[in-house]
TORRO-640799 format. One record per residue: chain; x, y, z of N, C-alpha, C in turn; residue in three letters. Coordinates in pm, whole numbers, plus 50000, padded with zeros to 5 digits. Example, Ala and Ser with C-alpha at 12.3 -4.5 7.8 and 13.67 -1.06 7.14 Angstrom:
residues 2
A 51319 49431 50780 51230 49550 50780 51320 49670 50780 ala
A 51285 49775 50708 51367 49894 50714 51290 50003 50787 ser
This chain:
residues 284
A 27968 04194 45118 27892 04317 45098 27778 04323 45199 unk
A 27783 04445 45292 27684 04460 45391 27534 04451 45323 unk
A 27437 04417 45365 27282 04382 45310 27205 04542 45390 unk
A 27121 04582 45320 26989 04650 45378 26881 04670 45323 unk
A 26775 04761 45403 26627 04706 45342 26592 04871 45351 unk
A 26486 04898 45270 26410 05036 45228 26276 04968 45221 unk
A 26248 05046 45362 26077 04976 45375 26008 05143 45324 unk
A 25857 05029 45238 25788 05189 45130 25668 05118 45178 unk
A 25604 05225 45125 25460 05166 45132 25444 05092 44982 unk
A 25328 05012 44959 25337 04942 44809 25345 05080 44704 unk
A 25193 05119 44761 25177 05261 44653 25283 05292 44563 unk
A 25388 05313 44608 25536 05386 44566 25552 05287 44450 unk
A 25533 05162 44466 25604 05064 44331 25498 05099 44206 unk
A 25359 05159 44246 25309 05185 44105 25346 05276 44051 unk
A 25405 05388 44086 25484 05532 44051 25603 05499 43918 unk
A 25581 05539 43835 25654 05523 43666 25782 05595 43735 unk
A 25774 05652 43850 25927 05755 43877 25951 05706 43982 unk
A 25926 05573 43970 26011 05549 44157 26149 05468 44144 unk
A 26208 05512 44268 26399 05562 44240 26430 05416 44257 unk
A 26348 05324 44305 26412 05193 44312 26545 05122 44252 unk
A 26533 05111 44110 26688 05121 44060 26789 05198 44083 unk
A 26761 05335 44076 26842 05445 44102 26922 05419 44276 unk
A 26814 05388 44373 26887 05346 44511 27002 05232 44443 unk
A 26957 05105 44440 27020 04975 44414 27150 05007 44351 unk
A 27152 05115 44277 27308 05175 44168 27360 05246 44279 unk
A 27314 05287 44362 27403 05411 44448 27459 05317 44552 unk
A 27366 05253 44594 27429 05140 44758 27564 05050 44678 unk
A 27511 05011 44564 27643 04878 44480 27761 04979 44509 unk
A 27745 05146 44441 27867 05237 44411 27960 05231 44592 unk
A 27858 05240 44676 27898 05268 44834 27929 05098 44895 unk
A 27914 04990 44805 27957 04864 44846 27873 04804 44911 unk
A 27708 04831 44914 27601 04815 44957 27530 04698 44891 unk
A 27395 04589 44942 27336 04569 44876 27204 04605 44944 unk
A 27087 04622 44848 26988 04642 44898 26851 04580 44832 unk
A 26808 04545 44958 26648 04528 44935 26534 04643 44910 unk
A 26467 04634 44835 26330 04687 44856 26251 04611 44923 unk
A 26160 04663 45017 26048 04587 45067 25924 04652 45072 unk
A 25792 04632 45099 25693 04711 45122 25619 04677 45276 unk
A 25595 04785 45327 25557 04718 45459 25416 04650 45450 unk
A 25339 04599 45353 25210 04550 45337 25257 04381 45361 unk
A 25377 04373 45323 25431 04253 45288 25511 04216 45391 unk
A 25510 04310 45534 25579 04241 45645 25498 04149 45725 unk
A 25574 04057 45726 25541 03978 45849 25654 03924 45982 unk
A 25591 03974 46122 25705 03982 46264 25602 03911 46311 unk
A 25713 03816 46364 25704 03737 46446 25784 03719 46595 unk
A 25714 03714 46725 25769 03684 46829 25743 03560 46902 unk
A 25818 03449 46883 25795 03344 46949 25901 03298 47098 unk
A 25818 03223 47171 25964 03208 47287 26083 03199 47267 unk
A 26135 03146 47155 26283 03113 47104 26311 03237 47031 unk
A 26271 03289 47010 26304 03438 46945 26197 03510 46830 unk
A 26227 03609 46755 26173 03691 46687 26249 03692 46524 unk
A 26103 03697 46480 26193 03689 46348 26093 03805 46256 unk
A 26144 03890 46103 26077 03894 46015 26104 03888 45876 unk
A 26002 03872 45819 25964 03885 45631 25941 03936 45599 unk
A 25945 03952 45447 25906 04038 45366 25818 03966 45251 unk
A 25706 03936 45225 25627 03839 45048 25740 03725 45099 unk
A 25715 03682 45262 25820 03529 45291 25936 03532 45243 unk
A 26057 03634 45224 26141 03653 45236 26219 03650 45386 unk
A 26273 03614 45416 26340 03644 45540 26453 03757 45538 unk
A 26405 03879 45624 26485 03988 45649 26571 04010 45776 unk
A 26633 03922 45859 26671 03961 45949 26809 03999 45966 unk
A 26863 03923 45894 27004 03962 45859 27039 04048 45793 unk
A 27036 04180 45877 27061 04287 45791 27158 04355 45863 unk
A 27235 04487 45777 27306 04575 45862 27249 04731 45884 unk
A 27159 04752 45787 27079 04904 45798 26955 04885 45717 unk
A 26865 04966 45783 26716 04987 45716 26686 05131 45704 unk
A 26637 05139 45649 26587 05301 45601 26415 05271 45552 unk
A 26395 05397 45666 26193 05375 45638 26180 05463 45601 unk
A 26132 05450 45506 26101 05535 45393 25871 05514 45413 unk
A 25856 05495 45526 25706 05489 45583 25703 05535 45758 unk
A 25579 05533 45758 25602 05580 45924 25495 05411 45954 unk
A 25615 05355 46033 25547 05219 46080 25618 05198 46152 unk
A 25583 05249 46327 25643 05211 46412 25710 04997 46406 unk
A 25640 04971 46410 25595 04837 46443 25733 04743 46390 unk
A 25715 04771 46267 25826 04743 46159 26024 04818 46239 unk
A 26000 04938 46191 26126 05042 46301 26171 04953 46405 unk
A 26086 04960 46508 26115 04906 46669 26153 04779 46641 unk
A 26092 04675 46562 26152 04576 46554 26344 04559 46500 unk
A 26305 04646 46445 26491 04667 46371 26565 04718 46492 unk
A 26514 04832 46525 26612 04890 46654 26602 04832 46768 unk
A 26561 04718 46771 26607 04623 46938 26672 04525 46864 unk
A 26721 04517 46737 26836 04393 46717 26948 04448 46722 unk
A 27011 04372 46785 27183 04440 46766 27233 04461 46644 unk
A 27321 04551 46631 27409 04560 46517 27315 04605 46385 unk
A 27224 04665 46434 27113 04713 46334 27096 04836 46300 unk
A 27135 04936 46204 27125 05076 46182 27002 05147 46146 unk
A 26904 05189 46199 26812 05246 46166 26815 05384 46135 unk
A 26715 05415 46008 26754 05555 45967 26647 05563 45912 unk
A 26513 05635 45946 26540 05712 46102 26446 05639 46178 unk
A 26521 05664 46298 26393 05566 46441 26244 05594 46446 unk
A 26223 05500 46527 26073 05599 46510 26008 05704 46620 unk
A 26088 05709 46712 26047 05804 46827 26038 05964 46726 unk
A 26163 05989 46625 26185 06167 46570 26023 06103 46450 unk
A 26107 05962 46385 25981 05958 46286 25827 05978 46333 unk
A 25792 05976 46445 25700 05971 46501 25643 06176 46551 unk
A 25748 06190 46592 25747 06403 46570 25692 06420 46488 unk
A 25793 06400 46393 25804 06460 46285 25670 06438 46163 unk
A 25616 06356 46262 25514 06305 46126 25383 06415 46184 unk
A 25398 06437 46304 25289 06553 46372 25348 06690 46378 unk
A 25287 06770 46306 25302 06934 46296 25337 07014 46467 unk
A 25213 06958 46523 25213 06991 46657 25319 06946 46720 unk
A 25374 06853 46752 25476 06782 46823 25594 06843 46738 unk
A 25576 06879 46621 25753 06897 46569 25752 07101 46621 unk
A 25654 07171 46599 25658 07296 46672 25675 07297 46794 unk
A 25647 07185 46878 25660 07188 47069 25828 07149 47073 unk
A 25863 07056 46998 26001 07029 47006 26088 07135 46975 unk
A 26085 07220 46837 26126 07303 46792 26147 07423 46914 unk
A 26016 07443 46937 26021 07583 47027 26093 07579 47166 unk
A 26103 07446 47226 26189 07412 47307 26294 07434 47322 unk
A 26342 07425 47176 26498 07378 47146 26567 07547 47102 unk
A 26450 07619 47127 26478 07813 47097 26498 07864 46944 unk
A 26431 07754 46863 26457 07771 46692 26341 07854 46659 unk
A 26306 07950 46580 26234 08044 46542 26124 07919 46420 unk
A 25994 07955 46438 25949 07894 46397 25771 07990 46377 unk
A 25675 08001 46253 25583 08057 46264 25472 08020 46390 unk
A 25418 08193 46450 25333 08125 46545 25214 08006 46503 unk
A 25220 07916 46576 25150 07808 46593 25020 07786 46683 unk
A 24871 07758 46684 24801 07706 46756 24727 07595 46751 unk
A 24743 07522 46848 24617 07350 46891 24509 07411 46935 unk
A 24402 07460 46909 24231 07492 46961 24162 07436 46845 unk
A 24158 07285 46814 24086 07215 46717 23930 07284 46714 unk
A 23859 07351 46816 23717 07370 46792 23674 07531 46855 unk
A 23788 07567 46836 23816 07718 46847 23703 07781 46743 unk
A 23669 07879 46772 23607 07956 46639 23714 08082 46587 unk
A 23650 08132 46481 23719 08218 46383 23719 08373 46475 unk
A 23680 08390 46519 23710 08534 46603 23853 08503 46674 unk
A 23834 08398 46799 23976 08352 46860 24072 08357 46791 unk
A 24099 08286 46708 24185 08292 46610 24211 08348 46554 unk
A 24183 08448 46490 24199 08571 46386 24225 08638 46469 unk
A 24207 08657 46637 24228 08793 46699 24363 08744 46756 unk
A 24445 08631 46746 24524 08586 46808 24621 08573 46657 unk
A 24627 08504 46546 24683 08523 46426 24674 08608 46323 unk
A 24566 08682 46329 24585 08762 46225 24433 08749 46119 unk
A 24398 08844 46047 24280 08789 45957 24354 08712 45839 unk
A 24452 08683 45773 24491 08593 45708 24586 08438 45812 unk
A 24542 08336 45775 24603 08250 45861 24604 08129 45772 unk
A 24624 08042 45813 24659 07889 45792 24616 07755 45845 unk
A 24485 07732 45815 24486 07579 45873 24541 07471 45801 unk
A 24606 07376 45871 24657 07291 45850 24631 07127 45902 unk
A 24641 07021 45859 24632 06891 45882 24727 06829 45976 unk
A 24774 06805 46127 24867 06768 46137 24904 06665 46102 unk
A 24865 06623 46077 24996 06489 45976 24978 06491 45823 unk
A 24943 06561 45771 24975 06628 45626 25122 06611 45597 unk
A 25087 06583 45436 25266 06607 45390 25210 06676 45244 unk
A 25355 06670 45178 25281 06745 44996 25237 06858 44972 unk
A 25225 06946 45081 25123 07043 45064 24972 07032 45086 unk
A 24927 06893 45097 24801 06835 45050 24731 06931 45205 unk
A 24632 06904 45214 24504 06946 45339 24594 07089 45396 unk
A 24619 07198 45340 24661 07334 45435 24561 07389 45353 unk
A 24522 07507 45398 24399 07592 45366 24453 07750 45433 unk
A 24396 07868 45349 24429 07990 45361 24264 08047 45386 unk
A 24298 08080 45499 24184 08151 45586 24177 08246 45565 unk
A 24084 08390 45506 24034 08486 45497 23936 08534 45523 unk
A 23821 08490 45555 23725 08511 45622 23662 08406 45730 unk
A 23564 08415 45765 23495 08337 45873 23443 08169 45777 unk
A 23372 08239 45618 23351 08130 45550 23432 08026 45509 unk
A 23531 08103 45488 23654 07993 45463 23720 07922 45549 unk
A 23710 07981 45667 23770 07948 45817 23679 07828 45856 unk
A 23530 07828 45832 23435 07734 45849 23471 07563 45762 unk
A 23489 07639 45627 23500 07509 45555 23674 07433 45531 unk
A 23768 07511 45597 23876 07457 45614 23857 07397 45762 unk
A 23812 07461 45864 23836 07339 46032 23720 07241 45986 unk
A 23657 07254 45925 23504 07132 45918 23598 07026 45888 unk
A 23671 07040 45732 23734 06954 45714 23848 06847 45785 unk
A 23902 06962 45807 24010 06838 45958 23990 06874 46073 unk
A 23885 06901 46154 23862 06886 46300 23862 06767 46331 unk
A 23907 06700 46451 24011 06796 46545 24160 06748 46530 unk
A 24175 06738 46386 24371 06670 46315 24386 06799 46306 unk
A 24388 06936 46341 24446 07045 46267 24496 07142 46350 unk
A 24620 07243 46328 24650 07321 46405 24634 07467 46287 unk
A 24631 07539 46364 24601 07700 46321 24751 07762 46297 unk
A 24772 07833 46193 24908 07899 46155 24918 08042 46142 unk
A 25054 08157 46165 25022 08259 46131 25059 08210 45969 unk
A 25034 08311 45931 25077 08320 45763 25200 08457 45754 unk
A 25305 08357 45699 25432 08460 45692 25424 08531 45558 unk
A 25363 08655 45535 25330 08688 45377 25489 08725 45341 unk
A 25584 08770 45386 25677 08759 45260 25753 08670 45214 unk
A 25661 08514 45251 25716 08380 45276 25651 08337 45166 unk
A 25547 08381 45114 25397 08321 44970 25448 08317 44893 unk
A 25463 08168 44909 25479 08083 44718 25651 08077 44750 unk
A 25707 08096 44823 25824 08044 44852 25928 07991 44968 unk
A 25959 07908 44982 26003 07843 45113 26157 07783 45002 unk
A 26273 07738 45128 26422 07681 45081 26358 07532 45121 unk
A 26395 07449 45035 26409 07269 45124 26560 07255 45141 unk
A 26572 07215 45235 26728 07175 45289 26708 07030 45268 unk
A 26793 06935 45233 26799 06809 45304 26947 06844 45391 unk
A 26901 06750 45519 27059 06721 45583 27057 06620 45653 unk
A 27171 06572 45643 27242 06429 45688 27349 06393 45795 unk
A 27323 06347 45919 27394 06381 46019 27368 06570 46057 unk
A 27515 06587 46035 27519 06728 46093 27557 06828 46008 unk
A 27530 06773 45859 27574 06845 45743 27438 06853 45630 unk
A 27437 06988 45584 27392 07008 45466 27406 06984 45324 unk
A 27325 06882 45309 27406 06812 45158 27319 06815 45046 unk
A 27226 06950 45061 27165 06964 44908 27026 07108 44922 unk
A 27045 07191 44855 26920 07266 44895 26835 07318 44751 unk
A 26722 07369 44757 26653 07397 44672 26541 07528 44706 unk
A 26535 07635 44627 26477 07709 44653 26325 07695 44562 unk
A 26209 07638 44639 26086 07599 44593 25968 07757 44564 unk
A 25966 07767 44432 25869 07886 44468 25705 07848 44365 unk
A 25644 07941 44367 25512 07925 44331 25421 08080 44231 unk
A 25424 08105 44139 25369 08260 44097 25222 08243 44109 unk
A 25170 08136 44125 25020 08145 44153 24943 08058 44287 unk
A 25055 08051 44363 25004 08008 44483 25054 08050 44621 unk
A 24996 08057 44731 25080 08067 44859 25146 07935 44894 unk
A 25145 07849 44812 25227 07728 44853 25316 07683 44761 unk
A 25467 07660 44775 25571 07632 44681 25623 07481 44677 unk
A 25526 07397 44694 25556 07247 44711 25593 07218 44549 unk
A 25648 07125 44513 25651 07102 44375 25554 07012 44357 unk
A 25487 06936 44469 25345 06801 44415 25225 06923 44410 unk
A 25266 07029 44442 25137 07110 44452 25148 07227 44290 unk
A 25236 07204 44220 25282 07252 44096 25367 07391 44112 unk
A 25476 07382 44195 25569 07449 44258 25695 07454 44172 unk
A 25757 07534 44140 25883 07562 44035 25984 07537 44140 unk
A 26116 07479 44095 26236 07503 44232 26321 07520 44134 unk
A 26486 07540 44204 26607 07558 44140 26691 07553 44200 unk
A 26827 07518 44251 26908 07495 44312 26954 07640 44411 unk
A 27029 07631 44521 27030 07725 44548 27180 07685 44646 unk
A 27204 07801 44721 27317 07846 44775 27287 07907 44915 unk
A 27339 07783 45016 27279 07856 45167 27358 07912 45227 unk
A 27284 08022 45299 27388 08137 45368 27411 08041 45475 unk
A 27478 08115 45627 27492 08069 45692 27432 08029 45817 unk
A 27303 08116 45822 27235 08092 45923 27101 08021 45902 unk
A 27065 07972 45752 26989 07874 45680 27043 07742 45718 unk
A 27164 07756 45683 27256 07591 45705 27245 07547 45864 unk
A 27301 07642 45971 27288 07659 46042 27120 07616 46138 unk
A 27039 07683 46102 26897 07667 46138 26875 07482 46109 unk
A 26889 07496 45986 26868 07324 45932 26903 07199 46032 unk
A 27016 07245 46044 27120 07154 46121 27039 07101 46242 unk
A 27012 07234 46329 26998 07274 46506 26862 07204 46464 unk
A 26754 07204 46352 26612 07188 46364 26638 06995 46340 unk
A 26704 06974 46263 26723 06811 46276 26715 06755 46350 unk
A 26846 06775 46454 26907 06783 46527 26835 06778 46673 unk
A 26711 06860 46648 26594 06914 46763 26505 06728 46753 unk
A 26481 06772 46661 26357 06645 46639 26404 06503 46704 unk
A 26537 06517 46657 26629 06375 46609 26653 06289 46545 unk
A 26656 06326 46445 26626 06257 46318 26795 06246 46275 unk
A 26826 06161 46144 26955 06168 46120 26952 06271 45978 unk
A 26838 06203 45899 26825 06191 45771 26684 06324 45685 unk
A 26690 06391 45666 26531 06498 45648 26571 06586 45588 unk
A 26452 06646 45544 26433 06781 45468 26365 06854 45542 unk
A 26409 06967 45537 26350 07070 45631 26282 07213 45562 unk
A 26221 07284 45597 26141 07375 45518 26149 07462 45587 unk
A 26211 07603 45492 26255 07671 45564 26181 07819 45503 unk
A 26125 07918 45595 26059 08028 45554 26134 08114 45584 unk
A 26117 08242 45463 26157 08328 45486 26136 08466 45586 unk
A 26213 08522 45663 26145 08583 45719 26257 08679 45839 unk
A 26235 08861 45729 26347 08953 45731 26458 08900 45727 unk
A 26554 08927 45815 26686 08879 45730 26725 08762 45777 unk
A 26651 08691 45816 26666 08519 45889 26574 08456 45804 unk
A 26510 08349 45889 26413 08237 45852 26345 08156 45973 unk
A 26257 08144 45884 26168 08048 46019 26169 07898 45996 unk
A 26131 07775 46091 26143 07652 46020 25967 07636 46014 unk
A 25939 07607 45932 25800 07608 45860 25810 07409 45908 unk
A 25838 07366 45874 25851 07191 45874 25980 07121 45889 unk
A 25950 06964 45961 26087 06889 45933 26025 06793 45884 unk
A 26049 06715 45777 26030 06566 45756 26108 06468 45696 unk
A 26092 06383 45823 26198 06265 45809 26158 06160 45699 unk
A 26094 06187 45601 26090 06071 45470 26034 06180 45366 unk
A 26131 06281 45348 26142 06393 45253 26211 06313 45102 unk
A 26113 06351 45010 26165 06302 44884 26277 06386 44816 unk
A 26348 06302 44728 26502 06376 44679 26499 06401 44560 unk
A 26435 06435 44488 26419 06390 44328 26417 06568 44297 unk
A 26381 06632 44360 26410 06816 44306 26556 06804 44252 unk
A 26603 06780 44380 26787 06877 44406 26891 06768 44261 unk
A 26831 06644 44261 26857 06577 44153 26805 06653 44030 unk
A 26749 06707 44001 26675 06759 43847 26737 06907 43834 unk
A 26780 06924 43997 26820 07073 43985 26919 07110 43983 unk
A 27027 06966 44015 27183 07011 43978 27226 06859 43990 unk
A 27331 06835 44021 27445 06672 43991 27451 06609 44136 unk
A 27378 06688 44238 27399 06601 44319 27334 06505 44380 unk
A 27378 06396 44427 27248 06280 44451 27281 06261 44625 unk
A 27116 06270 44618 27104 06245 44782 27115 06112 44820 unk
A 27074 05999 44731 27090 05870 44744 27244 05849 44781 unk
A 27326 05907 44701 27490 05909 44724 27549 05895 44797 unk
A 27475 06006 44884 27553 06069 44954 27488 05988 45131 unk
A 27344 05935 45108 27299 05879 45226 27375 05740 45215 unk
A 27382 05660 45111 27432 05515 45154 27624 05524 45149 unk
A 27682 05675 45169 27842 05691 45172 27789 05702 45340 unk
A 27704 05796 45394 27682 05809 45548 27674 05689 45632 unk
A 27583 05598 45534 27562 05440 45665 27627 05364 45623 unk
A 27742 05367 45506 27854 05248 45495 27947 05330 45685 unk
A 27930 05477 45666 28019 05496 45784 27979 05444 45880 unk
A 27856 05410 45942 27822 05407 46043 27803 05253 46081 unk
A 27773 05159 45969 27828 04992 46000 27882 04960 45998 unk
């Protein structure tokens, strides 16, 4: 039975809802075994005779796939210069994807429709408003959860949202017939394997950590489509993508490559765990 490791941060093991068992049942079903590890508890080593690492003095090297479920280069790179080692996901997309800015420069490159975006960390509120609009969006770039975005309406609010994350923040338009609802895609490889339509009746934000309602949903074809090409952009294998609405298309609002799965599970039978350790039995 092939071995692999799911590096977390510790945090995650105090969580009463963390999937830990739930992985370990899905990899056994796919002929898997797996470790948990936490990256607090790594230790890499490079000595002249070679390189080695641990986990709480476990020895991890003998493995066939890892899945980072953290953004730690350090840890990643070490996996992806051993041979015969499956990483999911690397850290060059994990590394995009973890910056707002960098995943809109990639995106827009790649000709995917995406809300206008600006970097002027110490811009003032006239610039901006005359360039986005008097409703807008600051945001944290490396935010996840919903957590640090802010809805700009005046100059006062505009003041006490950039105070807060200058100069981590980029400026957003605000897609109003997008408020309080966005699709999450996850997709895997080059397929769509679970979606959820996230909405909100008392907020402009439809995150579910932000107290966001979802429900399963049914993607047309140019949703599935969009998902795919925006993965795909970043380079990622493995993510959830966030998708806004907007006239009879969509925009990609976000990609993130250590997108949690626990909605599309509550919201219908299918398991993303499933369906990721059936993908990397293919690929070792």
């Amino acid at each position: 039975m092939k071995k692999g490791v799911f590096v977390y941060p510790r945090y995650t093991a105090m969580r009463k809802d963390n999937a830990f068992g739930w992985l370990k049942e899905e990899a056994a079903l796919c002929g898997l075994s797996l470790e948990i590890c936490f990256e607090e508890d790594c230790r890499v080593e490079y000595r002249p005779e070679g390189s080695s690492i641990s986990f709480a003095g476990v020895p991890m090297d003998d493995v066939s796939f890892v899945v980072m479920r953290t953004y730690n280069d350090r840890i990643s790179m070490f996996y992806e210069q051993k041979p015969g080692v499956f990483v999911i996901n690397e850290s060059h997309p994990m590394r995009v994807c973890r910056d707002k800015l960098l995943t809109h420069q990639v995106l827009t490159a790649a000709g995917l429709p995406t809300p206008y975006t600006m970097y002027a960390p110490y811009a003032g509120y006239e610039e901006v408003s005359t360039a986005l609009g008097e409703r807008f969006l600051v945001k944290q770039i490396n935010g996840s959860k919903g957590e640090n975005i802010f809805m700009v309406n005046d100059l006062q609010s505009f003041e006490e949202a950039a105070g807060k994350l200058r100069p981590d923040c980029i400026f957003q338009k605000f897609i109003e017939e997008s408020s309080g609802r966005d699709i999450r895609v996850w997709v895997l490889g080059d397929e769509c394997v679970g979606s959820v339509l996230r909405y909100s009746e008392t907020s402009f934000l439809s995150n579910y950590s932000q107290g966001g309602s979802f429900k399963a949903v049914e993607l047309d074809d140019k949703a599935r489509e969009l998902a795919v090409k925006a993965v795909q952009a970043v380079g990622l294998r493995f993510a959830g993508v966030d998708l806004l609405f907007s006239g009879d298309s969509y925009s990609v609002c976000e990609v993130n490559g250590n997108a949690g799965f626990r909605t599309i599970s509550k919201a219908s039978d299918i398991s993303i765990p499933h369906q990721l350790f059936a993908y990397i039995s293919k690929m070792i």
